[in-house]
Backbone bond lengths (Angstrom), bond angles and torsions (degrees), N, CA, C in turn:
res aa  C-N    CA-C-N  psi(-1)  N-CA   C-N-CA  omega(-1)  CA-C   N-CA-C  phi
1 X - - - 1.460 - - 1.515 109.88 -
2 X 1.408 123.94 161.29 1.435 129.31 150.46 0.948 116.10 -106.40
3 X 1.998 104.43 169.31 1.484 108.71 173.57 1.787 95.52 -129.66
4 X 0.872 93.45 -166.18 1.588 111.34 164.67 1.902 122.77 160.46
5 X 1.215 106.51 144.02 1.700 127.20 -152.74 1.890 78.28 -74.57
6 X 1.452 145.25 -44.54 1.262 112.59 -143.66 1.427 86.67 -152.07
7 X 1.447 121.38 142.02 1.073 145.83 163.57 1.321 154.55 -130.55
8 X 1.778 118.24 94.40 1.339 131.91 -159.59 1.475 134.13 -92.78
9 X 1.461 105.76 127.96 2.050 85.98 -167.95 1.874 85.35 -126.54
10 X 1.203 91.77 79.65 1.688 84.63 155.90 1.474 136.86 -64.71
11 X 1.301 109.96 139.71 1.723 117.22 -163.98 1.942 95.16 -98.92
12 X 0.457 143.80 -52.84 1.564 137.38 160.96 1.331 131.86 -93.89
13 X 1.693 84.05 149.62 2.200 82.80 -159.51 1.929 104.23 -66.05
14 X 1.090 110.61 -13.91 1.589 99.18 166.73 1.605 128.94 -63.90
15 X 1.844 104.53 -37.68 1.093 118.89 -178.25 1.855 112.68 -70.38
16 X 1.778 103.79 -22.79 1.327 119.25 -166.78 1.500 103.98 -81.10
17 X 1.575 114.65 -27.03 1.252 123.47 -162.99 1.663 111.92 -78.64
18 X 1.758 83.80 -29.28 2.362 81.88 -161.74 1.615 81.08 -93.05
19 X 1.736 130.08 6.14 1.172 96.91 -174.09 1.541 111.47 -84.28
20 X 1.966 101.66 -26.47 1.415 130.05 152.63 1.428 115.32 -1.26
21 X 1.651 98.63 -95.86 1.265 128.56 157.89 1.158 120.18 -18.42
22 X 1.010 153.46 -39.58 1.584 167.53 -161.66 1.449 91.06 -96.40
23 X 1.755 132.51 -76.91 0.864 135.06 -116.24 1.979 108.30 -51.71
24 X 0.886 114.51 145.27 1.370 110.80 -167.11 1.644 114.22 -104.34
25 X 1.376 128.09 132.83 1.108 132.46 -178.24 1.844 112.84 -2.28
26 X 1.105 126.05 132.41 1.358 120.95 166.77 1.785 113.58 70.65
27 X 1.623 94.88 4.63 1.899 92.25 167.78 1.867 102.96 -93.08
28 X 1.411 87.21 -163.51 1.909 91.47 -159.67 1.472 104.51 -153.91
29 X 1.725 123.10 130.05 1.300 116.53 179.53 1.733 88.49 -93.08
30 X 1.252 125.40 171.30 1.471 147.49 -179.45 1.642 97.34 -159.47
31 X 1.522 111.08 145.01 0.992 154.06 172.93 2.079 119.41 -99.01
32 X 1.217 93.25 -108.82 1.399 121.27 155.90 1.285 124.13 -66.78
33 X 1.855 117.99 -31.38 1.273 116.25 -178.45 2.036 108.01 68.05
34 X 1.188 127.93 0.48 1.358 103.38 -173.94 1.502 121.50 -89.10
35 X 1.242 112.36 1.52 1.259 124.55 -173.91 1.660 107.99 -85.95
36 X 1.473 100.79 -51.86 1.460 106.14 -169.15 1.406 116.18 -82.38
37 X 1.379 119.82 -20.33 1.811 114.24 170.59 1.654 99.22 -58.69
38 X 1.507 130.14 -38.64 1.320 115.14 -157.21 1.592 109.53 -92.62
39 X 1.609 108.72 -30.09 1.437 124.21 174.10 1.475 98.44 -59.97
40 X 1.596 138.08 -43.85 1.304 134.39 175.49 1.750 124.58 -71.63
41 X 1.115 83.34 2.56 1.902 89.75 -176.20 1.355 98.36 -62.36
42 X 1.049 111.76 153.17 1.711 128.39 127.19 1.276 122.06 -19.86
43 X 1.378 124.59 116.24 1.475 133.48 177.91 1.722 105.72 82.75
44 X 1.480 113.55 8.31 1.443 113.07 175.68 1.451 106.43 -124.96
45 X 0.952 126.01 -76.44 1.729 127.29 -175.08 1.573 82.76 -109.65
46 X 0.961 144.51 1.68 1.539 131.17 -155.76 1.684 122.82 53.69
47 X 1.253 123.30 -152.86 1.179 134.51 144.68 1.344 137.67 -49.27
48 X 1.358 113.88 85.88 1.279 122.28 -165.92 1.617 152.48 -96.11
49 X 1.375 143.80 22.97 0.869 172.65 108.89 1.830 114.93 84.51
50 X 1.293 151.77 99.27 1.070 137.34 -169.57 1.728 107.03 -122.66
51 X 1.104 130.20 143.24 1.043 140.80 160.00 1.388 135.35 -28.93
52 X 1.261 74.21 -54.24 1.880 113.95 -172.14 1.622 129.08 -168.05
53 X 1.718 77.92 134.81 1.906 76.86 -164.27 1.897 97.54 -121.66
54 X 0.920 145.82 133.68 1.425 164.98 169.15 1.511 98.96 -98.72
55 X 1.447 108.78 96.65 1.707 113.60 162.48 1.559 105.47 -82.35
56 X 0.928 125.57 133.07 1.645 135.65 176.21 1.528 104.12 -109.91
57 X 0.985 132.24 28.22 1.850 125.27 -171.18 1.573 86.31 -114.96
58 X 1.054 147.14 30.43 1.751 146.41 144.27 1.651 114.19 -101.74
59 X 1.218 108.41 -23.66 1.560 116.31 -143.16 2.185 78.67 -67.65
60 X 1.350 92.54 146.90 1.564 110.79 -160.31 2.083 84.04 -84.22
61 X 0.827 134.07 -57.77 1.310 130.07 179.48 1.759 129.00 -59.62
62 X 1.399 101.74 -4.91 0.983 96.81 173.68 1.608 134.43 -113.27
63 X 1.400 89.80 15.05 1.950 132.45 -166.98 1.790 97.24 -79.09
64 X 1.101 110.75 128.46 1.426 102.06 166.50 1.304 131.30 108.28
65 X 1.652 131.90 -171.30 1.431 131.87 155.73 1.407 102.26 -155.97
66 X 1.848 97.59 -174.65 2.106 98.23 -158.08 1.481 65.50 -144.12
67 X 1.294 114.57 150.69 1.817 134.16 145.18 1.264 106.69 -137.44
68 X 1.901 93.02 115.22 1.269 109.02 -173.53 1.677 111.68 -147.56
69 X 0.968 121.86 139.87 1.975 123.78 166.91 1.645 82.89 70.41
70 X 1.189 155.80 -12.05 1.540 116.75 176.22 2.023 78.38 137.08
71 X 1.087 113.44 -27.35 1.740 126.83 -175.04 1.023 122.42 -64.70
72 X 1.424 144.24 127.48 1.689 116.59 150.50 1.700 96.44 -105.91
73 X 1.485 88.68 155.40 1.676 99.03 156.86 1.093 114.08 -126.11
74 X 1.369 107.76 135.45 1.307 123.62 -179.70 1.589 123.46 -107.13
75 X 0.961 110.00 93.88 2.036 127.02 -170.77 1.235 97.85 -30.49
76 X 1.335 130.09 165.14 1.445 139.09 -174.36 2.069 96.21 -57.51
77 X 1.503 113.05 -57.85 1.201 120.50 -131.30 1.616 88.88 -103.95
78 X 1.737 119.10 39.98 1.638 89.90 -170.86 1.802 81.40 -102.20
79 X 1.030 128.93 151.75 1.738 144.67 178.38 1.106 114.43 -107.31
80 X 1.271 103.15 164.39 1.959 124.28 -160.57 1.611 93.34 -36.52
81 X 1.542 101.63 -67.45 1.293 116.72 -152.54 1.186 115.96 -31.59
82 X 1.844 111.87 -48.82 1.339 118.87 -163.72 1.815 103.97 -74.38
83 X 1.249 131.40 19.99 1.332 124.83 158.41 1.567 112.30 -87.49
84 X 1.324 98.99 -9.20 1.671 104.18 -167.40 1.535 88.99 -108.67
85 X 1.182 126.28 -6.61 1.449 100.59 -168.80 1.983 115.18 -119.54
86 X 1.450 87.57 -0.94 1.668 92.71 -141.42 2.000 77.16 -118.77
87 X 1.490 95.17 114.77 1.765 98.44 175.17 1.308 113.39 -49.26
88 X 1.698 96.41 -50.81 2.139 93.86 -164.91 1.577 103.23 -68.72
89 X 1.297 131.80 -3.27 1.225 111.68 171.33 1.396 108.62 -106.10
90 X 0.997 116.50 -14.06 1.785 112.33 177.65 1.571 91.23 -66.22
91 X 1.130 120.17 -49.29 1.431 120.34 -150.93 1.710 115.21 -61.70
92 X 1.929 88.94 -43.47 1.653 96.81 -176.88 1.402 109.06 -89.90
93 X 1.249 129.86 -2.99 1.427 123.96 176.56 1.507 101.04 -142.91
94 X 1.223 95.42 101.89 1.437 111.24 -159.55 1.677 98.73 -78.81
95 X 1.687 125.14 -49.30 1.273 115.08 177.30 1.754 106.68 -62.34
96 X 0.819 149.82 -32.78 1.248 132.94 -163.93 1.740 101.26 -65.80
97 X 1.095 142.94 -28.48 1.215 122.86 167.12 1.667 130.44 -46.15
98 X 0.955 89.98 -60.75 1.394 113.59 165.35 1.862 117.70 -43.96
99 X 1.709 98.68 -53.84 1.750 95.06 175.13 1.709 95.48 -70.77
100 X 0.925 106.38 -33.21 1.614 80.79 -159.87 2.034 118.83 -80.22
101 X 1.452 107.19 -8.47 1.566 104.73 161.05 1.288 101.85 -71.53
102 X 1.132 144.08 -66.73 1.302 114.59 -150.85 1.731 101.45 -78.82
103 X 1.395 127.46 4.79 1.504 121.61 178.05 1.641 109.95 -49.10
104 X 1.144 157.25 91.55 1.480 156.66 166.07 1.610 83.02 59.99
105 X 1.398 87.84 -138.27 1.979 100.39 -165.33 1.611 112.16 -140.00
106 X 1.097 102.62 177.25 1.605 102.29 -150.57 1.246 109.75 -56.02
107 X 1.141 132.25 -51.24 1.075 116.79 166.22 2.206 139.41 -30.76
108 X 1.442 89.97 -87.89 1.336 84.38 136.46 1.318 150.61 23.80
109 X 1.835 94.68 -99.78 1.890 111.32 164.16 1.644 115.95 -55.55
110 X 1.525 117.19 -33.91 1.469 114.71 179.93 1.748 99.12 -71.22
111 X 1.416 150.11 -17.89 1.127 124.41 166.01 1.742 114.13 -95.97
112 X 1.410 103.69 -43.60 1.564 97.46 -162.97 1.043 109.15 -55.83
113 X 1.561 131.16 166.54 1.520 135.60 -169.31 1.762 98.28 -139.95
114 X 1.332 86.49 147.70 1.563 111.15 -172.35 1.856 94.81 -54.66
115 X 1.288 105.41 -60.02 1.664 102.94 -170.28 1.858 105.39 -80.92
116 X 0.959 131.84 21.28 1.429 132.31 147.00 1.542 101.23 -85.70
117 X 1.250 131.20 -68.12 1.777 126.73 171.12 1.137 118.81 -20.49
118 X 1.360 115.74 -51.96 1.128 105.77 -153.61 1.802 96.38 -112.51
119 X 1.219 125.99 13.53 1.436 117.27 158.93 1.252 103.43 -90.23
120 X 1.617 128.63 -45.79 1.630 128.34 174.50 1.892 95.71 -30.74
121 X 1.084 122.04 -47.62 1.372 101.84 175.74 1.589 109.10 80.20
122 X 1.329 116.08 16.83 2.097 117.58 173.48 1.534 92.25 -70.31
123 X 1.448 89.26 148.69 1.566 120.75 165.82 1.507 101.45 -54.08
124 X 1.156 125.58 -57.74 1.264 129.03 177.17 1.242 115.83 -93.81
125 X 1.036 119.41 36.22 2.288 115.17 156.26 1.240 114.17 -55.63
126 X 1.643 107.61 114.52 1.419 102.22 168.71 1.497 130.53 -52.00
127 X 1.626 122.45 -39.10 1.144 125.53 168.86 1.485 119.62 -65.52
128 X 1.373 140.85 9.54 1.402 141.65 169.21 1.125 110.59 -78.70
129 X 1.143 124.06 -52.29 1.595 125.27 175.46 1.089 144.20 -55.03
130 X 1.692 104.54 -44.97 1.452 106.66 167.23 1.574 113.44 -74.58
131 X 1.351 114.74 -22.02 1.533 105.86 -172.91 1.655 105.95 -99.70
132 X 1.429 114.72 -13.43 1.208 88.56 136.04 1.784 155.93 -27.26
133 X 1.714 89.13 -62.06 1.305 127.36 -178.24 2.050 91.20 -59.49
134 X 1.169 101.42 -38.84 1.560 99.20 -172.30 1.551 114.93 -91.79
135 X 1.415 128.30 23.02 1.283 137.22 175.30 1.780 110.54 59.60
136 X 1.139 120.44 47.24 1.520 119.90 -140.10 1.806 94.42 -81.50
137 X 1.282 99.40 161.71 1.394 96.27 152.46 1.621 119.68 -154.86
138 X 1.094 118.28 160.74 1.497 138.61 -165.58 1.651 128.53 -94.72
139 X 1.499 98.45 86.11 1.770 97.12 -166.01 1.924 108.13 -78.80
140 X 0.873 70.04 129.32 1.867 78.57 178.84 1.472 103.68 -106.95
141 X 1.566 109.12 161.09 1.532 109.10 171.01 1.774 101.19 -155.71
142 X 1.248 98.06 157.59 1.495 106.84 166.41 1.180 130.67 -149.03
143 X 1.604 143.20 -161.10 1.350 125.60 155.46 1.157 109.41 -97.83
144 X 1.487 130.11 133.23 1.525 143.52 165.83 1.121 113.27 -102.70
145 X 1.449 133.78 116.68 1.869 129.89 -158.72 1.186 119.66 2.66
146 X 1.684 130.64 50.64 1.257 146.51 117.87 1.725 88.73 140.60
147 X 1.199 126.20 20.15 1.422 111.37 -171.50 1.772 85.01 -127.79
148 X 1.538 95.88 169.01 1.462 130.29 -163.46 1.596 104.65 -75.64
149 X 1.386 138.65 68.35 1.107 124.58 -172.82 1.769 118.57 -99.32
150 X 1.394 121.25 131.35 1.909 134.39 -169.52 1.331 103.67 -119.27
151 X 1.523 81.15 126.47 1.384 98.69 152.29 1.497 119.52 -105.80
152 X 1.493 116.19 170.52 1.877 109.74 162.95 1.465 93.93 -131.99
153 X 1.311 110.07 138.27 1.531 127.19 164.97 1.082 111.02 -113.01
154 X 1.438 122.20 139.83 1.753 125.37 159.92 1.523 113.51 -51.44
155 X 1.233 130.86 128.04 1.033 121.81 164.32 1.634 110.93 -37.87
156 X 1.074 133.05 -67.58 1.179 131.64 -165.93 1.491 128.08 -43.10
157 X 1.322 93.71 -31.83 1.659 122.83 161.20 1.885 114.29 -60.99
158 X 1.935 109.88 -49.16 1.264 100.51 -148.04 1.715 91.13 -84.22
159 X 1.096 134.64 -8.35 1.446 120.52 -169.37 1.430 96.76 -107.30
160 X 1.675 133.19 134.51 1.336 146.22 -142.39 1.509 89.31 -134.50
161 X 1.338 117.00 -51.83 1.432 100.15 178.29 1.964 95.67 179.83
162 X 1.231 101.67 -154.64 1.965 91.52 -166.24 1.593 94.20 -85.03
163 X 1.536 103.78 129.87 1.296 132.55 159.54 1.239 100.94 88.20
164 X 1.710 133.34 5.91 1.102 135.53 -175.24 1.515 110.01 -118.31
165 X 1.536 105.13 136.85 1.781 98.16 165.89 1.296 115.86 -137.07
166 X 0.982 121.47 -99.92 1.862 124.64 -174.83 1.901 114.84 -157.52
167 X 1.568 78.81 -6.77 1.487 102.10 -179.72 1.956 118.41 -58.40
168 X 1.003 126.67 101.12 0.927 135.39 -166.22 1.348 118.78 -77.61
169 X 1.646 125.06 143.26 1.806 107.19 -160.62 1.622 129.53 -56.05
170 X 1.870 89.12 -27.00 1.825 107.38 -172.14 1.421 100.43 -85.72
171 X 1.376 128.66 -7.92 1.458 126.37 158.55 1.559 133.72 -75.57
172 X 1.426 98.64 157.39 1.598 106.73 157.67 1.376 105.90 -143.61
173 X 1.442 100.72 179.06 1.487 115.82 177.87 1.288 122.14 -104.71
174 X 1.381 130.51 114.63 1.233 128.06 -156.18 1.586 110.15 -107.79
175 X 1.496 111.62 -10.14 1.277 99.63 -176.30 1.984 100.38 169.45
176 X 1.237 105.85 134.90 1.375 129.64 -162.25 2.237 87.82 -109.98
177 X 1.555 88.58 109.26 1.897 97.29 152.91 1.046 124.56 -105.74
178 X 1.132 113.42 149.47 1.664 109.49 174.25 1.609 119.33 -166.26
179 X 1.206 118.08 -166.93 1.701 101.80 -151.53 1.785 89.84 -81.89
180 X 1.427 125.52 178.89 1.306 145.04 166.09 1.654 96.04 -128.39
181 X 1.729 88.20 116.76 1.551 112.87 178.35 1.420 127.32 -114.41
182 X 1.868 113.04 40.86 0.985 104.78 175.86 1.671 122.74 -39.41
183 X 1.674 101.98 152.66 1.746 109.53 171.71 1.472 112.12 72.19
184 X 1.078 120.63 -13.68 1.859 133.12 178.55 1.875 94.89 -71.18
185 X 1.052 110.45 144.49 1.485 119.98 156.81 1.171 121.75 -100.12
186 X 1.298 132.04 144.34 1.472 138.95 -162.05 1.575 132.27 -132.11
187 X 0.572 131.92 -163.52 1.534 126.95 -159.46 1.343 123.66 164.09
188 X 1.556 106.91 162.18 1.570 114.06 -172.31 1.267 109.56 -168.81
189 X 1.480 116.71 123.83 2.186 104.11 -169.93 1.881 64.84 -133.22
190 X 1.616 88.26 153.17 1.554 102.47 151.89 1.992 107.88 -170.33
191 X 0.916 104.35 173.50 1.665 97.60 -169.54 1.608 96.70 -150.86
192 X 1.138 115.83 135.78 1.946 115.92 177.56 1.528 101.37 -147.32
193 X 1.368 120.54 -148.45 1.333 117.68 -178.03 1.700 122.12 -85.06
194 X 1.036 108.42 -19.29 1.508 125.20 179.80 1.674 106.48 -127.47
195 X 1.713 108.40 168.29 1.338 116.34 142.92 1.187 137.69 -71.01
196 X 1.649 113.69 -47.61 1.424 114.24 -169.92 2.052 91.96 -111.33
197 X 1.600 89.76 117.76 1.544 110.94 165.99 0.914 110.25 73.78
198 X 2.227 96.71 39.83 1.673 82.39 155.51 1.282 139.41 -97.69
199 X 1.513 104.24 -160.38 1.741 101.58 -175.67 1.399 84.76 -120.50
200 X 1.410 96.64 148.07 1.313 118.00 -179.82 2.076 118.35 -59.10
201 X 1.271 130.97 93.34 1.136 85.96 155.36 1.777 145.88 -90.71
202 X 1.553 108.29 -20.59 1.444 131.66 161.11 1.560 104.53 -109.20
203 X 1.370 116.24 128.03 1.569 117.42 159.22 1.301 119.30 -124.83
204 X 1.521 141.40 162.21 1.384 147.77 -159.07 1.345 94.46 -145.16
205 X 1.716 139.28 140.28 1.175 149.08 148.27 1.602 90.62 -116.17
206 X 1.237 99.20 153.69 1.779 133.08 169.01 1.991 118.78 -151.25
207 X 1.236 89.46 131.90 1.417 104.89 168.41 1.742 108.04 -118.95
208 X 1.137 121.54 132.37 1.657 115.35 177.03 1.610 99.40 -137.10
209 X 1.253 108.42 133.37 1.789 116.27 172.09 1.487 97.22 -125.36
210 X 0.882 111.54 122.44 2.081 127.33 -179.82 1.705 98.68 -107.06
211 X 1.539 99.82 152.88 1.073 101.07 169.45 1.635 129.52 -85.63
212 X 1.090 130.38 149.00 1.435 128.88 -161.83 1.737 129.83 -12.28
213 X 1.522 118.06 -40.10 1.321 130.41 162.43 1.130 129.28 -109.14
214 X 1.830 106.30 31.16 1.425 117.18 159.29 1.535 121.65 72.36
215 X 1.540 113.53 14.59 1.111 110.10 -155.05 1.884 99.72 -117.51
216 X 1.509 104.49 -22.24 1.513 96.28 175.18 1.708 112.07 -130.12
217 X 1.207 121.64 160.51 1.276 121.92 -142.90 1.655 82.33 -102.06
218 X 1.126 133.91 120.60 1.714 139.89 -170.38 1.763 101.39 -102.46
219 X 1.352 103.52 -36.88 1.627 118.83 176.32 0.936 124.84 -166.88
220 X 1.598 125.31 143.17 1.529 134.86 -126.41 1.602 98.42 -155.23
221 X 0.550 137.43 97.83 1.912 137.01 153.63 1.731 134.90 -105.71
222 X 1.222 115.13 143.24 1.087 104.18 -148.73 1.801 102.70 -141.13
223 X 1.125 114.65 120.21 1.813 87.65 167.83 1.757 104.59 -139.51
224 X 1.080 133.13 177.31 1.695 142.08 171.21 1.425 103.80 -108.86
225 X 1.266 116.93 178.93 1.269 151.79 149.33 1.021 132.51 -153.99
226 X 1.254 144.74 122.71 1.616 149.85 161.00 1.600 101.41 113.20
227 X 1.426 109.71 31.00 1.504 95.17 -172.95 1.914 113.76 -131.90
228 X 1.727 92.14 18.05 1.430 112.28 158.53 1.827 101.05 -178.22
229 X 1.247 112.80 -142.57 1.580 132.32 -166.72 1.558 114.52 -72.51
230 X 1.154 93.93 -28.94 1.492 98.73 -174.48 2.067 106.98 -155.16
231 X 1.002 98.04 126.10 2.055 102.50 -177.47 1.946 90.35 -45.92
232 X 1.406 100.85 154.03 1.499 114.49 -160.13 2.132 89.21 -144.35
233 X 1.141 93.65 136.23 1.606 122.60 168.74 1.561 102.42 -89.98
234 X 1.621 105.38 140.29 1.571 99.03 -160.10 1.812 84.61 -117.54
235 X 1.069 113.70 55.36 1.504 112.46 161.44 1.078 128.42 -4.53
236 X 1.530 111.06 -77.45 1.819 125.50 -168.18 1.674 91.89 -71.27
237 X 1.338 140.90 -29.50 1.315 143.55 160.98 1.452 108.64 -43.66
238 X 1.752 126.73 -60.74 1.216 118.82 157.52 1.589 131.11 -29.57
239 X 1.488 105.94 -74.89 1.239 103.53 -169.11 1.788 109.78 -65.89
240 X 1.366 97.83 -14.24 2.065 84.72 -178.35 1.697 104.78 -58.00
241 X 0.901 121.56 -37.82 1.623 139.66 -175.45 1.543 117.81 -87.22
242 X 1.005 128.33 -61.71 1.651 128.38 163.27 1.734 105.17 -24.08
243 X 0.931 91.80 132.21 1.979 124.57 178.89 1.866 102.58 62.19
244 X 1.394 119.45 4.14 1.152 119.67 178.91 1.204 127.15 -92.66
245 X 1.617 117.13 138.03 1.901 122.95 -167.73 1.558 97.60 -58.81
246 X 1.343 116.16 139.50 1.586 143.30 -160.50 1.597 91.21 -81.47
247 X 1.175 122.47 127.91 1.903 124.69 -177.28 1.456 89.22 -171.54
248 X 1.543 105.26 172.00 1.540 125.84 -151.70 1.816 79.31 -107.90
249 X 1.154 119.63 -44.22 1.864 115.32 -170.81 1.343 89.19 -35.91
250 X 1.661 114.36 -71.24 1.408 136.27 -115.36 1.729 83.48 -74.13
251 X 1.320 124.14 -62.21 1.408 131.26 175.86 1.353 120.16 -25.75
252 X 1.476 103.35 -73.38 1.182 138.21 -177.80 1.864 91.02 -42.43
253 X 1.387 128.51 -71.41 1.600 118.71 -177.42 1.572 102.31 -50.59
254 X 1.579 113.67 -41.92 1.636 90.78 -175.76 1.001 141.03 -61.29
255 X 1.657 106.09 -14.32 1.055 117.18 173.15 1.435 138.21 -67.48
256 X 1.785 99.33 -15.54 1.606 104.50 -158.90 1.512 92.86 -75.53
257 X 1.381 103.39 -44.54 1.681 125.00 -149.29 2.103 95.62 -41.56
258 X 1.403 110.37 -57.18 1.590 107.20 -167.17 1.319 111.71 -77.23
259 X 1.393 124.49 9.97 1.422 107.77 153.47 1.302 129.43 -85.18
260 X 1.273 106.05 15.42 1.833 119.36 178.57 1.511 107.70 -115.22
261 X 1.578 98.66 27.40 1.724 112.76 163.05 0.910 118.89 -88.41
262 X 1.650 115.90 -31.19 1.464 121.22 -168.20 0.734 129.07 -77.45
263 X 1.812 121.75 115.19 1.164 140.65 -163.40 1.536 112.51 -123.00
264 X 1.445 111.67 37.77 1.491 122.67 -157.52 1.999 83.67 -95.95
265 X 1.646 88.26 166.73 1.642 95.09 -166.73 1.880 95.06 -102.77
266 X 1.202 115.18 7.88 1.493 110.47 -159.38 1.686 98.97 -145.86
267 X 1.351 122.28 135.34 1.451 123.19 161.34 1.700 92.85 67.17
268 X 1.160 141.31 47.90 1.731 125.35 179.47 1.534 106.43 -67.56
269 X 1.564 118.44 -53.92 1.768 104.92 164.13 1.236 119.91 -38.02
270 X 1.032 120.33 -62.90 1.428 135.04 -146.62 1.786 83.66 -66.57
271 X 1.549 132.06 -68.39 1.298 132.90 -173.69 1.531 105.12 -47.62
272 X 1.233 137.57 -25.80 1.425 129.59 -160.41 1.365 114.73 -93.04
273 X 1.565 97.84 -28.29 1.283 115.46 -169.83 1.758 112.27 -68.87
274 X 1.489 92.78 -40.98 1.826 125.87 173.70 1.333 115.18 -47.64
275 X 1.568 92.56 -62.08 1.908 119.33 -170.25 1.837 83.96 -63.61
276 X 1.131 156.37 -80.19 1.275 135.35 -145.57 1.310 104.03 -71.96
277 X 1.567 135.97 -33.20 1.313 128.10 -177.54 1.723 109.46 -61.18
278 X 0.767 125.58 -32.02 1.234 155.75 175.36 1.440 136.77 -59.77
279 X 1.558 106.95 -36.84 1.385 124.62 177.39 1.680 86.33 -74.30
280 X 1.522 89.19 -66.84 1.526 114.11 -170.03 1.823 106.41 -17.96
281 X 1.670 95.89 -58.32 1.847 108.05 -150.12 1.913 89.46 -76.82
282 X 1.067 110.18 3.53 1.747 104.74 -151.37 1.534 106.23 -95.63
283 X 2.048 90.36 -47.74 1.570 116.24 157.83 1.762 124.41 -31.49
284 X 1.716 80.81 -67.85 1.785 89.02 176.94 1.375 134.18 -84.75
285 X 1.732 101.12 5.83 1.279 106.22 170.19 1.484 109.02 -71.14
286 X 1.297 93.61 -76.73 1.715 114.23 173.36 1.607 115.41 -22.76
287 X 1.318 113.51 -41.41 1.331 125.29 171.94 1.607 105.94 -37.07
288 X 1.569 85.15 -82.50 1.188 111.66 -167.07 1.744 104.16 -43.09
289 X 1.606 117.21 -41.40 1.598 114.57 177.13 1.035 124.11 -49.00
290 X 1.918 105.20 -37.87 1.235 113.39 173.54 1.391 133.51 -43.64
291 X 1.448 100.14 -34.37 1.886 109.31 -161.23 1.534 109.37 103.93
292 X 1.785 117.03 13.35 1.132 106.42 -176.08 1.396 120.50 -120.54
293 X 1.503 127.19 116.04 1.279 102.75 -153.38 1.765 132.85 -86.45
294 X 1.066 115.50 141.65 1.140 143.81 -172.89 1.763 103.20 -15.72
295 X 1.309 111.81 162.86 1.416 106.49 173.62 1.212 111.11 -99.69
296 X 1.413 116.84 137.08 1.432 130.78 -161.98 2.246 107.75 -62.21
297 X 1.168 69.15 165.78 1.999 83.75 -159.92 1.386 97.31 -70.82
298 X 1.395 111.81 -38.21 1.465 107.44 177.37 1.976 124.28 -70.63
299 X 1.603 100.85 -29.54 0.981 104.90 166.97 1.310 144.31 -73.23
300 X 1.906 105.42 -20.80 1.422 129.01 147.09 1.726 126.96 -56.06
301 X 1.400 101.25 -29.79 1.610 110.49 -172.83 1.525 98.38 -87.14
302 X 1.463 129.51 -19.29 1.469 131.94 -176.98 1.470 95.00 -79.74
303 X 1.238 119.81 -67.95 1.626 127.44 174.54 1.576 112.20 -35.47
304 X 1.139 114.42 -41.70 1.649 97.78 -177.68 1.384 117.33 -108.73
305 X 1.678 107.86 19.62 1.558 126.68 -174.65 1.574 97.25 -74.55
């Protein structure tokens, strides 16, 4: 369990910011809170004690999302759930449906927040991958001699390695952008110790856009998780596939190539073996989201002949 002497729920991000500012050695901002009840258990950090805790899940600016220019923004505090619940975002970010069922369980998804995930900063965050896949980026803010001063970082930039980011103490995160992919098909593979509430140890995001009769791959995205320091975008994986006719060979090779990412310190077979099943299932999911159909069984059995 935790404790702590003082407890703040600021209603505006100004009020949230000087509480920032203040916070004193060994205090803690929370969001969702789902990370830190279980990180504070017994047999994990133990009994844990904070000073000061700053809840930010009221703050009036951080409620919500905008779809705009090709963009969405996503407010600090919008949660799993609302990928499952909310049409215009199922629609424009087609993988986030997908990450967010298997995210823990319903409960759960209605508190945790996309930008708590992805500041925890795990090798395996489910939300790194797909927004990878979505060119995302990371608005930060703070107080600068009493005024509201932002930055935006690339995601790819803000996560440094596990549990680390770029996030600075007098900061927070106010809001995650990223591309809007209507008509794209999407996807999500991941595998951990259980089904229900697990933790990631290998994860796969996919975005696929085919051309009109499904037959050539027009756009391709790709990212990992859990398969070194920080989730990785498989680029040269993109372009092998981009403008290329849709077949089980062509996949099937792309697949081998990103299991020679893994740079994990634990299980490296076992992860490599995953990471290609995975590209593979992520590819033809997305396909299939697309409206495009799948590559034939016979043409899969030639490919791995």
């Amino acid at each position: 369990m935790f404790t702590y002497d003082s407890y703040h729920m600021p209603l505006t991000l100004r009020d949230a910011l000087e509480a920032v500012a203040k916070l004193p050695s060994g205090g803690r901002v929370i969001a969702g809170g789902t990370d830190i009840v279980p990180w504070a258990r017994e047999g994990r950090a133990g009994d844990v004690h904070f000073p000061v805790l700053v809840d930010v899940s009221r703050v009036d600016e951080f409620q919500g999302y905008d779809l705009q220019g090709g963009r969405v923004r996503l407010n600090a505090n919008v949660v799993y759930q609302d990928f499952l619940d909310d049409a215009v975002l199922r629609a424009n970010l087609p993988c986030m449906p997908h990450c967010a069922i298997w995210f823990a369980d319903d409960q759960i998804r209605q508190q945790a927040t996309l930008a708590g995930n992805l500041v925890n900063a795990s090798p395996a965050a489910d939300g790194t991958p797909p927004m990878l896949t979505l060119n995302a980026e990371v608005e930060l803010v703070r107080l600068d001699s009493g005024e509201i001063a932002r930055r935006t970082v690339p995601l790819t930039d803000f996560v440094l390695g596990p549990g680390k980011t770029v996030l600075a103490e007098d900061e927070l995160i106010s809001a995650v952008i990223c591309d809007a992919l209507p008509g794209y098909g999407g996807s999500f593979q991941k595998v951990g110790q259980r089904r229900s509430l697990v933790i990631s140890r290998v994860c796969a995001a996919a975005l696929v856009k085919t051309s009109a009769d499904g037959r050539v791959f027009e756009d391709v995205r790709l990212a990992l998780g859990g398969v070194g320091p920080v989730p990785a975008r498989l680029t040269d994986i993109e372009d092998m596939l981009r403008g290329q006719p849709v077949s089980a060979g062509l996949i099937a090779e792309a697949s081998v190539k990103p299991a020679e990412r893994v740079a994990s310190r634990s299980r490296v077979e076992y992860r490599r073996h995953v990471v290609q099943g995975f590209v593979q299932a992520a590819i033809e999911d997305a396909l299939a989201a697309a409206g495009a159909p799948r590559p034939g069984q016979k043409d899969r059995e030639k490919a791995h002949a």
